[in-house]
C-alpha positions in Angstrom: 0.0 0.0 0.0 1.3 3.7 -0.3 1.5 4.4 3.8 3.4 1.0 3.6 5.3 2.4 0.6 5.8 6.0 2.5 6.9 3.7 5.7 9.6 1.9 4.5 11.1 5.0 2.5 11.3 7.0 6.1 13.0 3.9 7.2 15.7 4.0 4.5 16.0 7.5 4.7 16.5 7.6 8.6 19.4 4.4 7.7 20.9 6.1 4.8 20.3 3.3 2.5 19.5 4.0 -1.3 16.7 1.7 -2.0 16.3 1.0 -5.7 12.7 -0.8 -7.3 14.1 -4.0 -6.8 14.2 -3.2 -2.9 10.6 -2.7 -3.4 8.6 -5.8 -1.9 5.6 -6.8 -4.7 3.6 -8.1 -1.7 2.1 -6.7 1.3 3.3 -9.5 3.7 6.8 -8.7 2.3 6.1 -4.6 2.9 4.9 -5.3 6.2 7.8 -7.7 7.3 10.2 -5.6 5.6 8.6 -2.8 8.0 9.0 -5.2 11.3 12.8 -5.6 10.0 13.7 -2.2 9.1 12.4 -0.2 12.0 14.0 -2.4 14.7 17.1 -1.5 13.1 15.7 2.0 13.4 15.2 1.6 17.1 18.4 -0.2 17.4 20.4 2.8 16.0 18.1 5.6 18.0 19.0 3.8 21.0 22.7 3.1 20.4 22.8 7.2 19.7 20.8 7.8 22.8 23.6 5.4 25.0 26.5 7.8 23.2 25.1 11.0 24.0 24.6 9.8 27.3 27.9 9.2 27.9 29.4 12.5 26.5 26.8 14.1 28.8 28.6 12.3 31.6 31.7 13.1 30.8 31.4 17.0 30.7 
């Protein structure tokens, strides 16, 4: 669907990955895993930033 379309480009963008067509799943169980897969990472990084910035605070 398009908000699933929208969705997964945020992702990308927000992982600096260039997504081509071919990245673009035909089905909407493969969107909507592709989703699940690409926003934990998403989270993953957020938080990893979140632990670093913590720790220069700290260390001020």
């Amino acid at each position: 669907t398009l908000s699933q379309l929208s969705d997964l480009r945020r992702a990308w963008k927000i992982l600096n990955y260039d997504y081509t067509e071919a990245d673009i799943p035909q089905t909407r169980r493969e969107a909507r895993n592709l989703q699940y897969e690409l926003w934990g990472k998403v989270r993953s990084l957020q938080s990893k930033n979140r632990g670093l910035t913590e720790v220069h605070e700290i260390g001020r």
